[in-house]
N, C-alpha and C positions, 0 to 999 in steps of 0.2 A: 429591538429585533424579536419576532415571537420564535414562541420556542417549538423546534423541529416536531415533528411528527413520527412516531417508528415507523411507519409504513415509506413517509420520504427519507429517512434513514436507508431503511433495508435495498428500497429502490437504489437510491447509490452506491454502497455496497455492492449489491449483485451485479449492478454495472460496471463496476470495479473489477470484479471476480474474474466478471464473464468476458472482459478485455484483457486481461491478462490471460487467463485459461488459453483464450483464441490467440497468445502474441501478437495481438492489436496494438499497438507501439499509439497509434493516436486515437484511439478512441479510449484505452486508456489517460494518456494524458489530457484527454480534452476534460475531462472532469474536475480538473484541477482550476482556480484560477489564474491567470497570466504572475499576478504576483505571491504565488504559493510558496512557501515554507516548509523546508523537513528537513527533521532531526531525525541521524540513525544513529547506530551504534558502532562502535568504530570509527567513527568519522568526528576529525575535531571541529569541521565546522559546517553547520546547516548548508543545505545544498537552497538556494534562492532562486528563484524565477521559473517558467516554464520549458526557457531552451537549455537550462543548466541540468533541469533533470530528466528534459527526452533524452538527453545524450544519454545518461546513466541507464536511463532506461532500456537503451537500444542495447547497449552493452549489455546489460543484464540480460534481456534475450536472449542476447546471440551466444552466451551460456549456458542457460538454463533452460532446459524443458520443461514448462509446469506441470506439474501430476494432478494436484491437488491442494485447493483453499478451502478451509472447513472453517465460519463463524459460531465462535461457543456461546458468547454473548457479546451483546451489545449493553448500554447504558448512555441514557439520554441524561442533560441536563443545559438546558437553556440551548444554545447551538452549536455546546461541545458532545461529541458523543465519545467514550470510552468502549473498547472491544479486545474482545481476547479471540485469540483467532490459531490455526495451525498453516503451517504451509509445507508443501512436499514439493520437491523438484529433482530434477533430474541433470546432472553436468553432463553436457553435450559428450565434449573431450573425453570426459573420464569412465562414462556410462554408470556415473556413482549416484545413486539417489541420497537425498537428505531430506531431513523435516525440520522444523525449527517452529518454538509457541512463543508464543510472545502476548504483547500487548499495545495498542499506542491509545493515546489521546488525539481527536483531530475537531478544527472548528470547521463548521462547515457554514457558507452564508449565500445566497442567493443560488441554491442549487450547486454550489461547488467547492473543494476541497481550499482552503484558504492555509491553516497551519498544520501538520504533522507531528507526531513524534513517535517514535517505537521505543519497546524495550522486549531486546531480546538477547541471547547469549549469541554473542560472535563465531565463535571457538562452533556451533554449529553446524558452520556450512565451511571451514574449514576442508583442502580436497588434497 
């Protein structure tokens, strides 16, 4: 597999961003592959496949406002990339804003998210 480019990094990324910003429920998810993988925090077990996590997805909207996704860095190596990133939202219900930093590792192959992982404190987003 050659190894990623930052510019198709960023590109994905931003398209990421820029589908969640808008609450795009599927053009966020379409970035992913059908058999994608992700690991959060709190959660004991990986969430699997594409329709296990539009649902999560949905849900998550239907909570949260995004305010704001800010990338600190990226870090390429082979067709994993590493990133630290901020994220701000807003609880519908509660009209409470939150931030949370974090970090994940994700592999990304043929133009699309294949594995996830984050590491971020829980207790953040907390309402």
């Amino acid at each position: 597999m050659p190894d990623l480019t930052r510019s198709e990094v960023e590109d994905l990324f931003n398209r990421r961003r820029a589908a969640w910003m808008a609450s795009d429920a599927a053009a966020y998810i379409a970035l992913w592959s059908d058999e994608m993988v992700i690991h959060l925090p709190g959660r004991a077990e990986p969430v699997v496949g594409k329709p296990a996590y539009a649902k999560m997805i949905d849900q998550s909207m239907a909570q949260m406002r995004p305010i704001a996704w800010e990338f600190h860095s990226l870090a390429l190596d082979g067709e994993r990339v590493l990133a630290e990133w901020t994220i701000t939202g807003e609880y519908i219900e509660a009209c409470r804003e939150v931030s949370w930093r974090g970090m994940s590792i994700c592999t990304l192959r043929d133009g699309l998210i294949v594995h996830w992982r984050e590491y971020w404190d829980p207790a953040a987003l907390r309402h």
